[in-house]
N, C-alpha and C positions, 0 to 999 in steps of 0.2 A: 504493500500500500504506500510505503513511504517513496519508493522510488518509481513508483506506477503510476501515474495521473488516470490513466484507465482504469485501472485495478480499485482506484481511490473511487471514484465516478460509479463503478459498479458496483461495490459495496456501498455508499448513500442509498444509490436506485435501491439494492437488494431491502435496503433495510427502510425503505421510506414506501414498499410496494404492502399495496393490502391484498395482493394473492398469495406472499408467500407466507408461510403460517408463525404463528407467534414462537413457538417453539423452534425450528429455525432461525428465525430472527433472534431469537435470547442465546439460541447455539453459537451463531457469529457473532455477536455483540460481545458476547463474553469471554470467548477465541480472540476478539480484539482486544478489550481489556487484557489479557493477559500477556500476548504479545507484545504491543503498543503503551501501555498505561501501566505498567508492572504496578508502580507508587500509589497509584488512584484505588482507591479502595472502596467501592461500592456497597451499598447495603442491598437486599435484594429488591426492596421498595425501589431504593435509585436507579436500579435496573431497570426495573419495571417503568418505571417515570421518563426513563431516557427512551426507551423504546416505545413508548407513546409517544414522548414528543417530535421524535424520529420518524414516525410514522403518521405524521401531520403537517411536516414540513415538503415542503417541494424543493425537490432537487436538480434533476436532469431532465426526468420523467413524470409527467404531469400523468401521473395512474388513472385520475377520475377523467382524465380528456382523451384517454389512447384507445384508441382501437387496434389493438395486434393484429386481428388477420389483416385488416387491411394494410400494415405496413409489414407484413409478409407476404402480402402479395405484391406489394411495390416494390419487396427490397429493401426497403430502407435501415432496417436494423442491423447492424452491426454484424458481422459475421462471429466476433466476439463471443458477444451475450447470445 
């Protein structure tokens, strides 16, 4: 993440999307905290608060405004994600 700008980009989207399910979300979040945030010490409420507020913000991908098949049928995403 730290030397990816994409990698960075696609974790917000991952964790800012309302398809993928909370339990994922808390499994990456907390994969990051532990990689990334060693010092930060999270309670599990904070957790929990982060990944709501994570999942309210807009990031890359405007979730409520997309229509996937249609931008798989055009192409347009990313061979990436």
């Amino acid at each position: 993440l730290l030397q990816s700008s994409e990698k960075a980009h696609l974790f917000l989207d991952v964790m800012s999307c309302p398809f993928v399910s909370i339990d994922t979300r808390r499994f990456l979040y907390r994969k990051y905290l532990k990689n990334f945030e060693p010092n930060l010490n999270r309670s599990h409420l904070e957790i929990e608060n982060d990944l709501q507020s994570l999942l309210q913000t807009y990031w890359f991908v405007k979730w409520d405004e997309l229509d996937i098949v249609k931008m798989i049928e055009k192409k347009e995403l990313k061979e990436s994600y």
